[in-house]
C-alpha positions as a Markdown table, in Angstrom:
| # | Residue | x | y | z |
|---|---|---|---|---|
| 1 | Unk | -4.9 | 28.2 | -5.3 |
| 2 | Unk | -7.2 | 26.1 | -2.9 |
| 3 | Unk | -7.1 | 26.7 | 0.8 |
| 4 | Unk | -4.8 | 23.8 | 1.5 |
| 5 | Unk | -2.3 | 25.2 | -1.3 |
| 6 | Unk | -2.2 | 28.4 | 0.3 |
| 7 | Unk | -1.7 | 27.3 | 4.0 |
| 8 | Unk | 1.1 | 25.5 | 2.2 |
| 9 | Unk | 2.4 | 28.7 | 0.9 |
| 10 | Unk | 1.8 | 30.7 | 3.6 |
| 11 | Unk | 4.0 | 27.9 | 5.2 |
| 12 | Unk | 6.8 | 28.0 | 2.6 |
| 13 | Unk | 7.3 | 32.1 | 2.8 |
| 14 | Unk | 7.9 | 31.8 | 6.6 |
| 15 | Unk | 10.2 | 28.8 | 6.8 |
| 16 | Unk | 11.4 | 28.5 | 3.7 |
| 17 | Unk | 11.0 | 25.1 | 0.7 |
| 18 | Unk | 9.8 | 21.9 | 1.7 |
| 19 | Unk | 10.8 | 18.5 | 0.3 |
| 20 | Unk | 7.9 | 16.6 | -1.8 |
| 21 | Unk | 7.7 | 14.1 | 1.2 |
| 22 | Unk | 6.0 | 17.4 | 3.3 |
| 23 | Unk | 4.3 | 18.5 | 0.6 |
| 24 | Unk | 3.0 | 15.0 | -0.1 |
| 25 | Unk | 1.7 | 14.5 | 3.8 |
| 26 | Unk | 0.4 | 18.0 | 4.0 |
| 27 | Unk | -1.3 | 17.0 | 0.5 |
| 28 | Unk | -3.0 | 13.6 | 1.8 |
| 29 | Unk | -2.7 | 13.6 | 5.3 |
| 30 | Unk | -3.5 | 16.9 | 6.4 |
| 31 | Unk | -5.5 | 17.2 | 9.6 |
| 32 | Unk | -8.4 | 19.0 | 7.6 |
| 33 | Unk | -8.1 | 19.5 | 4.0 |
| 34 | Unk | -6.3 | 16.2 | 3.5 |
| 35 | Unk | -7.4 | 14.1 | 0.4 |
| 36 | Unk | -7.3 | 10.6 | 2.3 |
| 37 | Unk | -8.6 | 13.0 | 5.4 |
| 38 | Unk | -11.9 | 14.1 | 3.8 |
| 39 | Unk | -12.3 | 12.6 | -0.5 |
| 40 | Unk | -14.3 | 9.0 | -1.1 |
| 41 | Unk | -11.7 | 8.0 | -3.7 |
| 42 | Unk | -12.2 | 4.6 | -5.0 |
| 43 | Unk | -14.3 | 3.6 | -7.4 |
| 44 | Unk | -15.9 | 4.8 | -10.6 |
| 45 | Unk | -17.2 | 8.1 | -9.0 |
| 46 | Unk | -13.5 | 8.6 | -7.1 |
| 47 | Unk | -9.4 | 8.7 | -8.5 |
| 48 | Unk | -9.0 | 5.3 | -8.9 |
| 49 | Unk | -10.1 | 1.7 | -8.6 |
| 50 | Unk | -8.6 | -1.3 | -6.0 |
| 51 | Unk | -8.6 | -4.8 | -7.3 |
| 52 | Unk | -11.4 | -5.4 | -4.3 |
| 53 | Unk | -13.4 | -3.4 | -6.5 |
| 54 | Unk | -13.1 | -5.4 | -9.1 |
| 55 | Unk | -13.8 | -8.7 | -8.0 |
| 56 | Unk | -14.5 | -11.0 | -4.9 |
| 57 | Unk | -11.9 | -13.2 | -5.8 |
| 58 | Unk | -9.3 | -11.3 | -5.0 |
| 59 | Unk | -10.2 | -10.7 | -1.2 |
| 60 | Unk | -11.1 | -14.3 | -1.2 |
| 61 | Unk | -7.8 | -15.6 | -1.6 |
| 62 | Unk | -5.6 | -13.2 | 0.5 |
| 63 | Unk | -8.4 | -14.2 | 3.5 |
| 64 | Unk | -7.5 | -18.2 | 2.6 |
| 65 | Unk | -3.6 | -17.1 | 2.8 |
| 66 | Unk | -4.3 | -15.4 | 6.1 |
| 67 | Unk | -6.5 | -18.2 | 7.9 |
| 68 | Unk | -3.6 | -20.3 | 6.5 |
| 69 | Unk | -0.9 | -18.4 | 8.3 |
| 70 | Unk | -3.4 | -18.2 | 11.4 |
| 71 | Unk | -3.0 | -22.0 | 11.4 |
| 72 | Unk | 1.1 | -21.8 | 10.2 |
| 73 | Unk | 1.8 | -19.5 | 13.6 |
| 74 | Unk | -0.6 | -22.1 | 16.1 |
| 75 | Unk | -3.6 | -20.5 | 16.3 |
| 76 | Unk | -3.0 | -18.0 | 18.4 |
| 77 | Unk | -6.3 | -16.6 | 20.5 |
| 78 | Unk | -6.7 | -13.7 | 20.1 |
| 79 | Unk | -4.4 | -12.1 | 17.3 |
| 80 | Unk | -4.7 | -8.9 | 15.8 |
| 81 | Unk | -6.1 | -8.8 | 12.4 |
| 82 | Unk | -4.8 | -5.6 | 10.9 |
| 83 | Unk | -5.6 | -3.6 | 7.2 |
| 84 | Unk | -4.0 | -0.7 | 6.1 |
| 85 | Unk | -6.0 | 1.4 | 4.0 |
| 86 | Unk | -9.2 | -0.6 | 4.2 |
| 87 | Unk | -11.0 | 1.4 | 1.7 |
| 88 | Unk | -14.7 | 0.6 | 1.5 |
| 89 | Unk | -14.1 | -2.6 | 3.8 |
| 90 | Unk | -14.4 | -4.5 | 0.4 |
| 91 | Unk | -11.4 | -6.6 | 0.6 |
| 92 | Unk | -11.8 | -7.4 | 4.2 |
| 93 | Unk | -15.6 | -8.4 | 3.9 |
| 94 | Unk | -14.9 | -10.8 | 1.4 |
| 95 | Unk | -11.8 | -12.4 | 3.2 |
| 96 | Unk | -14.1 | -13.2 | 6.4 |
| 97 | Unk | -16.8 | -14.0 | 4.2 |
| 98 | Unk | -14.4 | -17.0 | 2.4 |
| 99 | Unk | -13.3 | -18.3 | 6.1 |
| 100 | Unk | -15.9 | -18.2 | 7.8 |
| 101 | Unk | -15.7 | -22.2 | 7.8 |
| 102 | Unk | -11.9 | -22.2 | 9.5 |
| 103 | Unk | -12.7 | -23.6 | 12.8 |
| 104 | Unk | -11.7 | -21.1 | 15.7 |
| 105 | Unk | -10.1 | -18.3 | 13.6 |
| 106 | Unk | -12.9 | -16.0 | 13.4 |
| 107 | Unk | -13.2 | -16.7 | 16.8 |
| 108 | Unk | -9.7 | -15.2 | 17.6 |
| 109 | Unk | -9.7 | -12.3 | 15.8 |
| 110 | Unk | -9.4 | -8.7 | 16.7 |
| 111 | Unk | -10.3 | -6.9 | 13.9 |
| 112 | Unk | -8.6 | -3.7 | 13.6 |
| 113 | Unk | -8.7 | -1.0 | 10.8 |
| 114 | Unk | -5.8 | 1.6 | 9.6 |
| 115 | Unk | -7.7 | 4.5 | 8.1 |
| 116 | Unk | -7.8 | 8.2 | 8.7 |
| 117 | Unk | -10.8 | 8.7 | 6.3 |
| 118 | Unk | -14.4 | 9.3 | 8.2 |
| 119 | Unk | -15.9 | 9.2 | 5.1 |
| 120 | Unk | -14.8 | 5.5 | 4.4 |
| 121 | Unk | -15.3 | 4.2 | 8.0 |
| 122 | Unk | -18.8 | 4.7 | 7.8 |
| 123 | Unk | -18.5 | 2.1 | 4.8 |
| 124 | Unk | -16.2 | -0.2 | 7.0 |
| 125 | Unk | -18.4 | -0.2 | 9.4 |
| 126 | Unk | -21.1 | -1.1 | 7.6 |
| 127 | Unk | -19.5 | -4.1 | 5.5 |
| 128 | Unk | -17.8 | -5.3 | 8.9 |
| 129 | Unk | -20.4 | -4.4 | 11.3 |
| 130 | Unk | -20.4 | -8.7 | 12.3 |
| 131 | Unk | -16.9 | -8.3 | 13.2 |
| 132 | Unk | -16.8 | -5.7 | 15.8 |
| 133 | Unk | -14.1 | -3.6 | 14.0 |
| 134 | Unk | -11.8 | -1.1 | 16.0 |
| 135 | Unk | -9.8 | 1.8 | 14.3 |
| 136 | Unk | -6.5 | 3.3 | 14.7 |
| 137 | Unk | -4.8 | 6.2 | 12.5 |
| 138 | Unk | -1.6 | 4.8 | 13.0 |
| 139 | Unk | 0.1 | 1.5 | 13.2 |
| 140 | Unk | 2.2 | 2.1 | 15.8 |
| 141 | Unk | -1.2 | 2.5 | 17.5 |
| 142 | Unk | -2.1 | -1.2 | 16.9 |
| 143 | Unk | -1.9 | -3.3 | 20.4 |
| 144 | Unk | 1.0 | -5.6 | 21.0 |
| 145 | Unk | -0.1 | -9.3 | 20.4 |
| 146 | Unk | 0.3 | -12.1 | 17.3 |
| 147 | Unk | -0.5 | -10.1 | 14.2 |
| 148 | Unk | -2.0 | -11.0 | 10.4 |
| 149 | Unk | -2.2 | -7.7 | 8.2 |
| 150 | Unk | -3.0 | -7.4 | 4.8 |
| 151 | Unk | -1.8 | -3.7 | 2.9 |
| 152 | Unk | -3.4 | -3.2 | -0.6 |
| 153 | Unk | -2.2 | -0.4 | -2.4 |
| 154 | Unk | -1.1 | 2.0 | 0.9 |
| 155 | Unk | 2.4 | 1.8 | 0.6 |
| 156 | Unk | 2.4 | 3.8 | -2.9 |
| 157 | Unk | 0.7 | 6.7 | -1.2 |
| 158 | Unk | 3.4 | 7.2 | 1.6 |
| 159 | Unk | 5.2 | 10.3 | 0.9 |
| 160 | Unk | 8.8 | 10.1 | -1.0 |
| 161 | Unk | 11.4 | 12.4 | -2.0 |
| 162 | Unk | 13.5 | 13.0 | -5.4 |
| 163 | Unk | 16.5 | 13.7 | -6.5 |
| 164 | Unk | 18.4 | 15.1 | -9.7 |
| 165 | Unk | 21.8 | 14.1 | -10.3 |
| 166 | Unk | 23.9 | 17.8 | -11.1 |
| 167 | Unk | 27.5 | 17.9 | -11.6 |
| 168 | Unk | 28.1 | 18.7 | -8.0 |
| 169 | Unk | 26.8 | 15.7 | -6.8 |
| 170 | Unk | 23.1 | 14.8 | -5.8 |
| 171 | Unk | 20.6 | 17.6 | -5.2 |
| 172 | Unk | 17.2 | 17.5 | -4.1 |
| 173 | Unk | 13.8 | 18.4 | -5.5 |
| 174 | Unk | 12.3 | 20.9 | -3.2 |
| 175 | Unk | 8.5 | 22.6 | -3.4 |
| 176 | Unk | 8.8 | 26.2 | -3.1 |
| 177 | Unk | 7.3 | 29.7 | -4.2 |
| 178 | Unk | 7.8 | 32.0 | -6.9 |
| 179 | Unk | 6.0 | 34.8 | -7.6 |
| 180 | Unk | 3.5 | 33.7 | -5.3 |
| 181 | Unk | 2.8 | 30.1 | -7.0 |
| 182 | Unk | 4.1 | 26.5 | -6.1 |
| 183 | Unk | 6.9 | 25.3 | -7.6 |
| 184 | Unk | 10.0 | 22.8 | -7.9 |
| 185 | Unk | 13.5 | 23.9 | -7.6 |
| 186 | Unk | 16.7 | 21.9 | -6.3 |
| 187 | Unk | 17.8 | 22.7 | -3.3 |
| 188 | Unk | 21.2 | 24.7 | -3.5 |
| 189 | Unk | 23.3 | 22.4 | -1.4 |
| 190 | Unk | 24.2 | 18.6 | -1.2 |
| 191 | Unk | 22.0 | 16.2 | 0.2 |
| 192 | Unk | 22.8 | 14.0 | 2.8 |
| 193 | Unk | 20.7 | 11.1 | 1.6 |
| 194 | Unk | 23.5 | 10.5 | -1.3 |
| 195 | Unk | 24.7 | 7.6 | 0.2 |
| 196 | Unk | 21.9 | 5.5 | 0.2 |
| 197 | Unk | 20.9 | 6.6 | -3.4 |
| 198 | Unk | 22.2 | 4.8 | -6.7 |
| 199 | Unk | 24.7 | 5.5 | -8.6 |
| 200 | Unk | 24.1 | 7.5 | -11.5 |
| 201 | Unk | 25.4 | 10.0 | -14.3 |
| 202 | Unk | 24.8 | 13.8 | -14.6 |
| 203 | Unk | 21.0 | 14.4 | -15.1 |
| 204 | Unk | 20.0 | 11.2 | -13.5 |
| 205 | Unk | 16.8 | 11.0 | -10.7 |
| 206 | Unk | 15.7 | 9.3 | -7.8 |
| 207 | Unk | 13.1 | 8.7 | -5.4 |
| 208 | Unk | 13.1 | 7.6 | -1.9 |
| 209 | Unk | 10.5 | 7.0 | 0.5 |
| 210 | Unk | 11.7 | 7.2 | 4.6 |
| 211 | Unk | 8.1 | 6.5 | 5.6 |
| 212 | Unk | 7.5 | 3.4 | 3.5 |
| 213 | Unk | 11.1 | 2.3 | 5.0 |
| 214 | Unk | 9.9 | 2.8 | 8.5 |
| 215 | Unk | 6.5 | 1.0 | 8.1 |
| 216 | Unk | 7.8 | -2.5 | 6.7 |
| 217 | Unk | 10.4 | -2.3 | 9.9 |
| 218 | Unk | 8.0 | -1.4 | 12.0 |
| 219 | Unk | 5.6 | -4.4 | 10.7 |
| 220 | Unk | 8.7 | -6.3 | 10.4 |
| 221 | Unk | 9.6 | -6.1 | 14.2 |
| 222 | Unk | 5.9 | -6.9 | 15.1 |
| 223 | Unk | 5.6 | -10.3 | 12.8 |
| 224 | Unk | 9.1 | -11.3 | 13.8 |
| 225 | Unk | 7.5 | -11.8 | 17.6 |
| 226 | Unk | 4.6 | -13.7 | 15.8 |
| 227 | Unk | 2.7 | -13.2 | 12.8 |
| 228 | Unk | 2.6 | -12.2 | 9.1 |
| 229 | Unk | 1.7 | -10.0 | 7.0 |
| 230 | Unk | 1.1 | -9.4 | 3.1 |
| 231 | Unk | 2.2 | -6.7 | 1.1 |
| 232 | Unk | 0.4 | -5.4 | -2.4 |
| 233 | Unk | 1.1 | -2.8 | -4.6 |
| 234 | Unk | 2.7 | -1.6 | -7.6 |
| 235 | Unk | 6.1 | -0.9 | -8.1 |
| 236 | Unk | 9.7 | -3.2 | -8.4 |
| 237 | Unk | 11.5 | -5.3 | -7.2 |
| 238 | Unk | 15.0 | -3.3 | -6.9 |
| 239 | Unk | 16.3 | 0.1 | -6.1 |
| 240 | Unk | 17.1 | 1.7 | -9.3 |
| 241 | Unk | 17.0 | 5.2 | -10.9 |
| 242 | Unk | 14.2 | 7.0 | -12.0 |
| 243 | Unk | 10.7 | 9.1 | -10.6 |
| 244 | Unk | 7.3 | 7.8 | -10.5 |
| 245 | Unk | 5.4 | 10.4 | -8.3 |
| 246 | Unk | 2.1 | 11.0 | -10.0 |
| 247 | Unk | -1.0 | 12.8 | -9.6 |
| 248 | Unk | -4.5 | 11.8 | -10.6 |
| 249 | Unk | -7.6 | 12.9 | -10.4 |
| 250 | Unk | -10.9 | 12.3 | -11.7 |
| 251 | Unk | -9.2 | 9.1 | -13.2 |
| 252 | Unk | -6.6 | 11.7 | -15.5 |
| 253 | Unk | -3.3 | 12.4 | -15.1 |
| 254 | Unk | -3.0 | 15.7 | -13.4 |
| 255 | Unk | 0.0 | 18.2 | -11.9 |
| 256 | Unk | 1.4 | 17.0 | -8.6 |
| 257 | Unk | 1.1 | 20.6 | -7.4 |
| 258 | Unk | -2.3 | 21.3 | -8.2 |
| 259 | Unk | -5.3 | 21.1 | -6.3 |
| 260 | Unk | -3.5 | 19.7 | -3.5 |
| 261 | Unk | -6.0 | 18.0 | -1.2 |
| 262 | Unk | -8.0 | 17.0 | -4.1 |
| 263 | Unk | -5.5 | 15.2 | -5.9 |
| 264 | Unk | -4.6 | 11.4 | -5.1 |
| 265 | Unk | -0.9 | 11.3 | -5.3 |
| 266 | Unk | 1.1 | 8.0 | -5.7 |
| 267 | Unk | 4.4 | 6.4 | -6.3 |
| 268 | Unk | 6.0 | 2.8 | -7.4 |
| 269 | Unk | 7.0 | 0.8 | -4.0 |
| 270 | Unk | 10.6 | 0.1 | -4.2 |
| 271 | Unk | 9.7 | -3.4 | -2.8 |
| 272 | Unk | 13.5 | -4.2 | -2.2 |
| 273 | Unk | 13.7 | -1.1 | 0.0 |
| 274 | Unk | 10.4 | -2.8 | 1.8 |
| 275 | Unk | 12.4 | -6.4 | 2.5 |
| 276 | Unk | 15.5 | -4.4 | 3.6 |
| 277 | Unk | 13.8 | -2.8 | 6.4 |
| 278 | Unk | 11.6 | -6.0 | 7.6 |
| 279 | Unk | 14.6 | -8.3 | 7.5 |
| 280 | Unk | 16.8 | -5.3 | 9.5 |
| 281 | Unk | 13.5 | -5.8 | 12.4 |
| 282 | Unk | 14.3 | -9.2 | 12.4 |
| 283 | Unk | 11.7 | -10.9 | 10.2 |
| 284 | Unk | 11.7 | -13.3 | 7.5 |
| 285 | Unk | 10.9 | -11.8 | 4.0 |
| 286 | Unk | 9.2 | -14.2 | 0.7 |
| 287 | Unk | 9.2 | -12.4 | -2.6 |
| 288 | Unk | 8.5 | -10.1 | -4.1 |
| 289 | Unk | 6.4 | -12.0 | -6.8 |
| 290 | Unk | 3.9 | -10.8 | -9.6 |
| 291 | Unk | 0.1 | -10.6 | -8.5 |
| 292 | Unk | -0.7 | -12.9 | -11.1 |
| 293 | Unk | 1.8 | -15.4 | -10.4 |
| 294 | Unk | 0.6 | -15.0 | -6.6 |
| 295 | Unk | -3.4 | -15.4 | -7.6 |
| 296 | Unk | -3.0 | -18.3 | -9.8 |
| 297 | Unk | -0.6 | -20.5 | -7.6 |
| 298 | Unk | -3.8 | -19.5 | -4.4 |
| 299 | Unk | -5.5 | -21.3 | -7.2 |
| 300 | Unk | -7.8 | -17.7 | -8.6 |
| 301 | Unk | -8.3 | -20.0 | -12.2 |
| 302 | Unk | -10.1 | -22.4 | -10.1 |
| 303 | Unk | -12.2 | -20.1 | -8.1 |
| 304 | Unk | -13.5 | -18.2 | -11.1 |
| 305 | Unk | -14.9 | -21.4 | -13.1 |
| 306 | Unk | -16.9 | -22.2 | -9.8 |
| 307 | Unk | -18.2 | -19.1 | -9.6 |
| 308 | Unk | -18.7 | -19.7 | -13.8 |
| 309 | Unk | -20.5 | -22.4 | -12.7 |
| 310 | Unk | -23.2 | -21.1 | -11.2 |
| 311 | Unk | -23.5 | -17.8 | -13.6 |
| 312 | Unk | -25.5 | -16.4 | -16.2 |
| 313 | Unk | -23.5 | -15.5 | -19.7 |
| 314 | Unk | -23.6 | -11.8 | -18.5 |
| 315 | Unk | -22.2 | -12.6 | -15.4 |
| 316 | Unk | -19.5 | -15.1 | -16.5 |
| 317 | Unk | -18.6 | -12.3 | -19.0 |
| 318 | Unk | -17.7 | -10.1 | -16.3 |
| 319 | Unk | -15.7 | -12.9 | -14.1 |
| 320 | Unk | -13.8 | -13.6 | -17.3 |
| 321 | Unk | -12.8 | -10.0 | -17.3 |
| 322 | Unk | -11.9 | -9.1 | -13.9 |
| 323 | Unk | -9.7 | -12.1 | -13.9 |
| 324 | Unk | -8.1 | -11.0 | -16.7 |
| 325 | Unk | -7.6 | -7.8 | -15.2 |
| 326 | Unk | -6.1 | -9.0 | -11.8 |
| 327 | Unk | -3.8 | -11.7 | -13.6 |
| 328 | Unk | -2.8 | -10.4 | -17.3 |
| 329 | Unk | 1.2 | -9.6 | -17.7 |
| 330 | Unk | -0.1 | -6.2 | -19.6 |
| 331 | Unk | -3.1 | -4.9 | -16.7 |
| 332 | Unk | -2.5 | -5.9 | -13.0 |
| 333 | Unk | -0.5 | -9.2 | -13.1 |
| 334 | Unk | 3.1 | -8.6 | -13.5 |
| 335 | Unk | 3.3 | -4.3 | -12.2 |
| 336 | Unk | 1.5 | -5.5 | -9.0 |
| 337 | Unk | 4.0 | -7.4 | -6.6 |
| 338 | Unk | 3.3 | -9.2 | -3.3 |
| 339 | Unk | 6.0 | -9.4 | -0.4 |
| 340 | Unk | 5.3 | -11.5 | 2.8 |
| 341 | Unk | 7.0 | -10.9 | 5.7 |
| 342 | Unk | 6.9 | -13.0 | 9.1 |
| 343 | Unk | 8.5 | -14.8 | 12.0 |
| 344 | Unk | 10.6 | -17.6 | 11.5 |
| 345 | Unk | 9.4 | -20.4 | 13.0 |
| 346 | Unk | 6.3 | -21.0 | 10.6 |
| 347 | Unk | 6.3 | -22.9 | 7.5 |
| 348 | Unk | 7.1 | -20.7 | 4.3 |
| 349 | Unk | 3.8 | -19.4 | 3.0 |
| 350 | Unk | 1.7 | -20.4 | 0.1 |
| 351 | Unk | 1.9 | -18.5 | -3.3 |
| 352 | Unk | 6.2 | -17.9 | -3.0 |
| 353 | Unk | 7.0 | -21.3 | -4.2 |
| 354 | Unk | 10.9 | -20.8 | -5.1 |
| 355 | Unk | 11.2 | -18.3 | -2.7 |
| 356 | Unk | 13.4 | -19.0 | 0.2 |
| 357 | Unk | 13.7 | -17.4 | 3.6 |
| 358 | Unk | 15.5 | -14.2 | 2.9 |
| 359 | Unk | 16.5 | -13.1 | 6.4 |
């Protein structure tokens, strides 16, 4: 065990299991050992990689759909623009860098950046450094005003729990000890989150995440006052059975118990449980659609044969690639999906054409 699994232990022999949801925020979130506390995960040297990382493009045209929204709500001065989980800043930098020609909105922003990570707000800081950014750990901590935010791949590390269908009814996977090591058991007794869990036969399984619930109402309430905000990340569109919890590390599969603290654990968004909880604040909810349906109609083709334009081979090589990589039904295209929420008295968004106003 690592220190962070043994003050999970320790906390498990004096109170008894804990659901995956603690063990997942004492795994990421913890005020110490946490791995989004205290790791420098993205990239080729980290767990994973962002589509930021893999091309400009991609930041380019979610900072187009936000100066476009800026422009849908009024123009408000000042409004708050918000990103959760801002990484190395990459996604961000290159959204300012693409409006920098919309007249007044970087004028009326208020830059503001969701991250617990020291590590990666040095980088923020550095990419952003022009834009006066502020930080909060928590979005709740966010002032009250008009609002644009942008989440990329947070809402997958939010913690959920699961659940195994027994005979008795629905049970749920617990993290406890034996013989001295983690482990997973089901608890004994029923669980009281049945009712909102599918239907399902004997030796079926579920997941659910309360936090990612109570972030899109909590955005939800916020953009229905004024604003909007865009949602990506992988998962589906509907509630249905099954687990997706994974660990990885080093860019390999590895046990969601081990190493905990150095481990980046994830889960598919259940985007439908997302729009549920933003329509219940109040707002207006477009999609979800695939990534690469949403890049192409912002028109990504078009970008990437201007920046073709002006490249070497080499270099057009690599935007062929990365396009392919943030568009293709079999990479990032169709598991990726995008859901915007916001108020309702803007027109409907770009990229949802076919979508209507789901309030």
């Amino acid at each position: 065990m690592n220190e962070l699994a043994r003050l999970i232990a320790q906390r498990i022999a004096l109170t008894g299991p804990i659901s995956l949801a603690d063990f997942m925020a004492e795994a990421l979130g913890h005020p110490r050992l946490g791995y989004y506390r205290k790791a420098a995960p993205l990239g080729a040297a980290g767990d994973f990689t962002t589509a930021p990382e893999i091309s400009q493009m991609f930041g380019e045209l979610l900072g187009a759909w936000l100066a476009e929204r800026w422009q849908a709500m009024g123009s408000p001065a000042p409004v708050n623009l918000v990103e959760l989980g801002p990484g190395r800043g990459m996604l961000m930098a290159d959204a300012l860098r693409a409006t920098r020609s919309v007249p007044g909105f970087h004028g009326a922003l208020k830059l503001r950046l969701v991250d617990i990570n020291e590590q990666l707000r040095v980088y923020q800081a550095n990419a952003l450094a022009a834009h006066a950014p502020t930080w909060n750990e928590r979005f709740d901590d966010v002032p009250a005003g008009p609002l644009l935010l942008i989440a990329n791949e947070f809402f997958d590390a939010l913690p959920v729990r699961q659940f195994h269908k027994t005979a008795a009814g629905w049970r749920e996977r617990m993290v406890g000890l034996s013989d001295g090591v983690l482990g997973l058991a089901l608890a004994p007794g029923p669980t009281p989150f049945a009712p909102v869990l599918p239907d399902g036969d004997t030796g079926a399984e579920a997941e659910l995440s309360q936090a990612a619930a109570a972030l899109a109402g909590a955005i939800g309430a916020r953009v229905a006052e004024a604003g909007w905000a865009l949602i990506v990340d992988y998962g589906r569109d509907e509630t249905r059975l099954g687990t997706s919890l994974q660990a990885v590390r080093d860019h390999r599969r590895a046990d969601i118990l081990d190493l905990p603290g150095e481990t980046d654990l994830s889960a598919h968004v259940d985007f439908s449980l997302l729009a549920a909880a933003a329509r219940g604040s109040g707002a207006a909810t477009f999609g979800p659609v695939g990534q690469g349906e949403f890049l192409r109609r912002l028109g990504i083709e078009r970008r990437a044969a201007a920046l073709k334009a002006r490249a070497g081979p080499e270099q057009a090589g690599e935007i062929d690639a990365a396009l392919e990589r943030l568009i293709a039904a079999d990479q990032m295209g169709t598991l990726f999906r995008v859901l915007a929420l916001g108020d309702e008295k803007s027109d409907p968004p770009a990229g949802f054409a076919g979508f209507s106003d789901q309030r």
